[in-house]
C-alpha positions as a printed Julia matrix, in Angstrom:
170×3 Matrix{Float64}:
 136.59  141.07  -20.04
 135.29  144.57  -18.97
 137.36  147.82  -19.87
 137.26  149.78  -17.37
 139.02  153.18  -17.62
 140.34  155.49  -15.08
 138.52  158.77  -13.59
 142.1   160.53  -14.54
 142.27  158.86  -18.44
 138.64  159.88  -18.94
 139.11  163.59  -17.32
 142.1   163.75  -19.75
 140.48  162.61  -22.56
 137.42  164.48  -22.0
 140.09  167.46  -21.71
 141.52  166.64  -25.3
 138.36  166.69  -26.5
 137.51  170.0   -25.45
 140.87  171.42  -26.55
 140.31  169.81  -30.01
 137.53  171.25  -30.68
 138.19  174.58  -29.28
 141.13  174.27  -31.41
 138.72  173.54  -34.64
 136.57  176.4   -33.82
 139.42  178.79  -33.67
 141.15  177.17  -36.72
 138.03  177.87  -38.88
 137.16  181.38  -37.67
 140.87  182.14  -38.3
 140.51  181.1   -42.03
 137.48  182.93  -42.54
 138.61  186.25  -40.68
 141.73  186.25  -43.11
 139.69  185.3   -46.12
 137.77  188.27  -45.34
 140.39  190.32  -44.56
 141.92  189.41  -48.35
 138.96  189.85  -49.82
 138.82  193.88  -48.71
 142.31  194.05  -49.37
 141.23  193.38  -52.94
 138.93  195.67  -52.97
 140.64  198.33  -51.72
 143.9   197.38  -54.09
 141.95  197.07  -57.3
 140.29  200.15  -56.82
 143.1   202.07  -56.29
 144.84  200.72  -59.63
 141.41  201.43  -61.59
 141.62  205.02  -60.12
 145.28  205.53  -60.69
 145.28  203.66  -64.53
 142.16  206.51  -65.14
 143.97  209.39  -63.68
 146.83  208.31  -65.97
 144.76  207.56  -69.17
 142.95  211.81  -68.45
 146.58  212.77  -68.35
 147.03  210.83  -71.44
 144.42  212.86  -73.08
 145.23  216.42  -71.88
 148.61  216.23  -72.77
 147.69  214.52  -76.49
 149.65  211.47  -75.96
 146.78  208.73  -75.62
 148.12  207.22  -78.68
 150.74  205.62  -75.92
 148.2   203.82  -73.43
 149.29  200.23  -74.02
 152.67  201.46  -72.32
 150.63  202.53  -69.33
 148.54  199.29  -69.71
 151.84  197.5   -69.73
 152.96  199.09  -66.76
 149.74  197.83  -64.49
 149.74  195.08  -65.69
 153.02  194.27  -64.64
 152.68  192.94  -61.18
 151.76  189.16  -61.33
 148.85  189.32  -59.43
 146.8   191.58  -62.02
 146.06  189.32  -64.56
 144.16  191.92  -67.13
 143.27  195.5   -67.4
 141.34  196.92  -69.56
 138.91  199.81  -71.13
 135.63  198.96  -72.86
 135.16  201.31  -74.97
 131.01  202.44  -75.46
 129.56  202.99  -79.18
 129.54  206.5   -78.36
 133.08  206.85  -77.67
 133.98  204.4   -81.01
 131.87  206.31  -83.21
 133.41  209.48  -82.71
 136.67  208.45  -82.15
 137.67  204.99  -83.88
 137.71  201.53  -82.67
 140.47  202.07  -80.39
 143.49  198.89  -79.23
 142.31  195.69  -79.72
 142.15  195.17  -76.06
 139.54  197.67  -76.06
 137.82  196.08  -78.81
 136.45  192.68  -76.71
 133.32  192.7   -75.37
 131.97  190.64  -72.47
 128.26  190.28  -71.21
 129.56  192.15  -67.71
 130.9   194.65  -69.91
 126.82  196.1   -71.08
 125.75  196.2   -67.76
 128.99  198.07  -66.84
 128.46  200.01  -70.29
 124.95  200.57  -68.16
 126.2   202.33  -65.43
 126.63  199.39  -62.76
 129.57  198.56  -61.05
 130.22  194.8   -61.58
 132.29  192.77  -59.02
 132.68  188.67  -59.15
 134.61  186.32  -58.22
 135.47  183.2   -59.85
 138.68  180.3   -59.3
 141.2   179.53  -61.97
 143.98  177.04  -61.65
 146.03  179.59  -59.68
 143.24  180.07  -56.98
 140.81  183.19  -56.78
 139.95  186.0   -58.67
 138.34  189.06  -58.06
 137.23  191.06  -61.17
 135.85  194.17  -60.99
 134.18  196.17  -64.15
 133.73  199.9   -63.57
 132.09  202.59  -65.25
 133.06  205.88  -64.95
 130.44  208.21  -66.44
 131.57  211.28  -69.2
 128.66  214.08  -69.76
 126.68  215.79  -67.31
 128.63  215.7   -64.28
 131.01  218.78  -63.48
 134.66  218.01  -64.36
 133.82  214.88  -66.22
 133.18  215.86  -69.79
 135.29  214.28  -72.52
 136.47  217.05  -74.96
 134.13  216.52  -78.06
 131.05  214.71  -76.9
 127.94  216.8   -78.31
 126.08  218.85  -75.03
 123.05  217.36  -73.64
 124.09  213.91  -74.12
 123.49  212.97  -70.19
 124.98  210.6   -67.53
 126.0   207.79  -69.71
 128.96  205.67  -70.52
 131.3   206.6   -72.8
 134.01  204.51  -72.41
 135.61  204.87  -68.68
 134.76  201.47  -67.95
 137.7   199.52  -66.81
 138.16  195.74  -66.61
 140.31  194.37  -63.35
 141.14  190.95  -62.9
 143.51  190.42  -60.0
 145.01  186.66  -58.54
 144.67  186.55  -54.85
């Protein structure tokens, strides 16, 4: 027996075809667009936190209360979605003035080539989905308005311990 199908079943189903996959197509650029679209939110977000937790730390400093940090530490890390911030302190900065927190104390391998000078940005999946690190450095000595108060002149564009660690859930 010979199936023979109708000229208006096939023009549907070629129809439903076409919709389907237009349907994919649109589906899957949709995804990506928004994926993107997180992914510079991040950007933008964690950036503005490093910037903001820095401006707060100088403040820290000019007004002598730096002892307090881990309150402001505390206090950005408080949103779920950040899961760590931190400074990495440089040798520099720990020789002249003490080891610092604890949190400031741990080391990674992204944290020398941020003690370097390079900006480090990653991303990596834990079991709550994605994460989007970003290690800063933010340079102390020989650029105008950036000199921490007791570093010895001529000591150049390096490192001394602005370097930031940003982990955020997204």
């Amino acid at each position: 027996m010979k199936n023979q199908y109708s000229i208006r079943f096939l023009l549907l189903a070629a129809l439903a075809a076409a919709f389907s996959l237009v349907l994919v197509f649109t589906v899957l650029y949709s995804a990506n667009a928004q994926r993107s679209h997180m992914e510079e939110f991040s950007h933008k977000y964690v950036d503005g936190l490093a910037k903001s937790y820095f401006d707060g730390l100088n403040t820290m400093m000019v007004t002598g209360t730096i002892g307090n940090r881990d309150v402001l530490r505390d206090k950005v890390k408080a949103p779920e979605d950040v899961l760590d911030v931190r400074v990495i302190r440089s040798d520099q900065l720990n020789q002249m003035f003490g080891k610092g927190t604890k949190a400031e104390q741990r080391r990674e391998p992204e944290d020398r080539k941020a003690l370097a000078g390079q900006r480090v940005e990653r991303y990596s999946t834990n079991e709550d989905g994605r994460v989007y690190t970003l290690i800063n450095c933010y340079c102390a000595g020989g650029l105008p308005g950036c000199e921490l108060p007791g570093l010895p002149s001529g000591t150049g564009r390096r490192c001394f311990g602005g370097n930031s660690w940003w982990t955020i859930l997204w």
